[in-house]
Backbone as CSV, one residue per row, in Angstrom:
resi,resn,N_x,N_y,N_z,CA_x,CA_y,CA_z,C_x,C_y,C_z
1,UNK,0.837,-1.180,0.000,0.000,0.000,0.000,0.884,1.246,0.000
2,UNK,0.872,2.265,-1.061,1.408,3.125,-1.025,0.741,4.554,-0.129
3,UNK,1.481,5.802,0.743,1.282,6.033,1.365,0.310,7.289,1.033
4,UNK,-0.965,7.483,1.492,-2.193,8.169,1.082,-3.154,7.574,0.392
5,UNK,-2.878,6.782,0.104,-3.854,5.418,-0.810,-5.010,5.336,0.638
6,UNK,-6.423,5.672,0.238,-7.464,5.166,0.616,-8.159,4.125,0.750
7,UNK,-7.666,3.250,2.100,-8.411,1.859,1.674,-9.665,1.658,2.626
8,UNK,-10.882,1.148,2.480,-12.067,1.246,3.007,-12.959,-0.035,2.963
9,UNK,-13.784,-0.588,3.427,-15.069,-1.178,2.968,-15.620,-1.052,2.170
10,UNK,-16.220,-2.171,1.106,-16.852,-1.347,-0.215,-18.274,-0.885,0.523
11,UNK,-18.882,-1.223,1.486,-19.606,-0.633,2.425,-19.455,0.886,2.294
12,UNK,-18.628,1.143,2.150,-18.230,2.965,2.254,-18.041,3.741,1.024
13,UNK,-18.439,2.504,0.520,-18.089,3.295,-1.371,-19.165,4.181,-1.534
14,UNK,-19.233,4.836,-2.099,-19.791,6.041,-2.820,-20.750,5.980,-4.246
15,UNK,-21.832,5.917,-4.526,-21.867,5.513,-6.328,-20.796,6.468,-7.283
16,UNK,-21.075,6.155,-8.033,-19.625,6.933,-8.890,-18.296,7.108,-8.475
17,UNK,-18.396,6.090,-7.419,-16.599,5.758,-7.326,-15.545,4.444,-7.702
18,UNK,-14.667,4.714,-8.556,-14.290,4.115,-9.440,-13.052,3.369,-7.959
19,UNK,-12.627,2.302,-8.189,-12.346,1.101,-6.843,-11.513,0.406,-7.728
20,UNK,-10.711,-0.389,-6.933,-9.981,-1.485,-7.089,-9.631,-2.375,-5.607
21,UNK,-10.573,-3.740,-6.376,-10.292,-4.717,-4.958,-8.956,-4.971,-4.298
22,UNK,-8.816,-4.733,-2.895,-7.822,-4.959,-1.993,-7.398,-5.890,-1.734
23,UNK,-8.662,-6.461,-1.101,-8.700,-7.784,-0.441,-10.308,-8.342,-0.397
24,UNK,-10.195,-9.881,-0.814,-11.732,-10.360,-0.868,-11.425,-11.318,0.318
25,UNK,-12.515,-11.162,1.342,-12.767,-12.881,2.102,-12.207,-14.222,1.877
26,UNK,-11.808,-14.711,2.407,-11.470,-16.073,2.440,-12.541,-17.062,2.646
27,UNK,-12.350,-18.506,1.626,-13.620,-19.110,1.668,-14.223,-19.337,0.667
28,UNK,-15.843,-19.501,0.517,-16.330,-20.016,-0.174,-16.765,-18.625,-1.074
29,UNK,-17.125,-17.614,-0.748,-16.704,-15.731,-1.302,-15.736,-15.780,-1.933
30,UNK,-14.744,-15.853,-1.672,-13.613,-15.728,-2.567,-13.892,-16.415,-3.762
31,UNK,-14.124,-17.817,-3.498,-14.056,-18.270,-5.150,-15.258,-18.122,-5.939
32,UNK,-16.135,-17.725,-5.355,-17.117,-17.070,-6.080,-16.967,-15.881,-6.792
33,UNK,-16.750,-15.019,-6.312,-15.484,-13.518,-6.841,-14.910,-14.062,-7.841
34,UNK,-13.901,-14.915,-7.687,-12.772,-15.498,-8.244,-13.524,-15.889,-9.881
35,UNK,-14.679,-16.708,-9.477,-15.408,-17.407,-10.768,-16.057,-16.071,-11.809
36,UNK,-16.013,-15.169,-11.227,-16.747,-13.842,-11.553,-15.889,-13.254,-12.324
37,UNK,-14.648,-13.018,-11.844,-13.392,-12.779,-12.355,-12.962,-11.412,-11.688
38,UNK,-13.454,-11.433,-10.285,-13.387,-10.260,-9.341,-12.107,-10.963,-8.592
39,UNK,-11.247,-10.010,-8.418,-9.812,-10.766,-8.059,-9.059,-9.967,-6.872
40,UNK,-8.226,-10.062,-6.313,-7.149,-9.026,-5.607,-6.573,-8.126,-7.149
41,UNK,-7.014,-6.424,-6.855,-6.235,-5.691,-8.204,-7.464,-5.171,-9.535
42,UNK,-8.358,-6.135,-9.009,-9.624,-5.937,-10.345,-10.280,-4.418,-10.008
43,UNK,-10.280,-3.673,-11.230,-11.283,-2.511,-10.692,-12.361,-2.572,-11.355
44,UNK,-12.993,-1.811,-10.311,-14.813,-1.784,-10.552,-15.043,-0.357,-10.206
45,UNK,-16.179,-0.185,-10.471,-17.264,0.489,-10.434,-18.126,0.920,-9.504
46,UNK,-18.467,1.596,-8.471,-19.604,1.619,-7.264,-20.650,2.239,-8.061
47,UNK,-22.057,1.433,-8.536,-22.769,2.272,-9.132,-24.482,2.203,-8.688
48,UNK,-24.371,1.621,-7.537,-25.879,1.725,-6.468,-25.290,1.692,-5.309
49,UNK,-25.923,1.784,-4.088,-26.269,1.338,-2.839,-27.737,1.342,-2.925
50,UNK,-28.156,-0.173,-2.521,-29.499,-0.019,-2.222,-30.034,-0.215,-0.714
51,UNK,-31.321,-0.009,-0.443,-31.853,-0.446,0.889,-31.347,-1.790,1.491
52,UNK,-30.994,-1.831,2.502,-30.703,-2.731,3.132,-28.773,-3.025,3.146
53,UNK,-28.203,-2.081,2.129,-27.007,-2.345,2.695,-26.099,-3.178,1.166
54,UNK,-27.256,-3.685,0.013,-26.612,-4.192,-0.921,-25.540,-3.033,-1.807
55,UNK,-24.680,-3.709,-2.276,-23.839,-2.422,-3.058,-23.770,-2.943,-4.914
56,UNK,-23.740,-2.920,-5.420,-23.671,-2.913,-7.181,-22.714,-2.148,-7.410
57,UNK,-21.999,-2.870,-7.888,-20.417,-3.023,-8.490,-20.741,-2.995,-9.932
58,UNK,-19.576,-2.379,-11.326,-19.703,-2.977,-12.376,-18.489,-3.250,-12.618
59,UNK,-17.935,-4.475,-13.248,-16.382,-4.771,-13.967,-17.049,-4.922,-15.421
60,UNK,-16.458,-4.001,-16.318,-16.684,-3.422,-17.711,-18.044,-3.887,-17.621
61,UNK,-18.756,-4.431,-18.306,-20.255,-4.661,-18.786,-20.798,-5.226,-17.985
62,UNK,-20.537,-6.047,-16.821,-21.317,-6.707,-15.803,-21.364,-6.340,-14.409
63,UNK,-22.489,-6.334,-14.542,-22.988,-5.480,-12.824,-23.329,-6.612,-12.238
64,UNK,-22.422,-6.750,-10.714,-22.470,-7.645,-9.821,-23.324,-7.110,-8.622
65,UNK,-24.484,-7.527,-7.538,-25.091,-7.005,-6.902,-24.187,-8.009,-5.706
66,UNK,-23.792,-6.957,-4.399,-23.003,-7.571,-3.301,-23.920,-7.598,-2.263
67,UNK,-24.464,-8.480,-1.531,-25.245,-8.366,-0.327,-24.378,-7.568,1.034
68,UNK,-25.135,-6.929,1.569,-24.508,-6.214,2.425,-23.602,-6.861,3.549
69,UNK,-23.753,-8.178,4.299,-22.686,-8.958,4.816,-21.473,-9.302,3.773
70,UNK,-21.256,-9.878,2.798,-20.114,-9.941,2.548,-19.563,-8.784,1.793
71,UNK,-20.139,-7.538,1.334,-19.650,-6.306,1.093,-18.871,-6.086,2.596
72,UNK,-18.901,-6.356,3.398,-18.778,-5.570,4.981,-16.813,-5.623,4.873
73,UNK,-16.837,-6.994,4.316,-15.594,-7.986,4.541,-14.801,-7.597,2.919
74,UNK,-15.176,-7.107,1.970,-14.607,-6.898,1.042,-13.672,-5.222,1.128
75,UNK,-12.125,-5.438,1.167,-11.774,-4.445,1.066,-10.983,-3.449,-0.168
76,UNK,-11.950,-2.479,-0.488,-11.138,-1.636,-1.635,-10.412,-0.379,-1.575
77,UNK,-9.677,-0.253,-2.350,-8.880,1.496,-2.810,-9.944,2.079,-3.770
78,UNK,-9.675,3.357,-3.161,-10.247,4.591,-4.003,-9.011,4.897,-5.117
79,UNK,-9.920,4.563,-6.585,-8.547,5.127,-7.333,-9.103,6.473,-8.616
């Protein structure tokens, strides 16, 4: 991590903030991510928060909807 680099919860993302995954969960999350092609380094997109805490991600053309527990545990940079 270089020094001033913003790293956060995607919980804390913003819509229209452009991200790159930090760190994903360990487990059965991860390789789900993984199968998605959401990786440690992948950037996305913050382009909802909805009620209840879900967040919507896009990596180029596909919008991934994150339930608000394992968004909690997913950590990204603001880039």
């Amino acid at each position: 991590m270089k020094r001033g680099e913003l790293i956060m919860r995607l919980t804390e993302a913003e819509p229209g903030m452009e991200l790159e995954i930090y760190e994903l969960p360990v487990g059965n999350f991860k390789t789900h991510f993984v199968r998605l092609g959401v990786i440690e380094g992948t950037r996305v997109k913050c382009i909802h928060k909805l009620p209840g805490g879900t967040v919507v991600i896009s990596k180029r053309h596909q919008e991934i909807a994150v339930g608000s527990e394992i968004a909690k545990k997913i950590m990204v940079k603001k880039i």
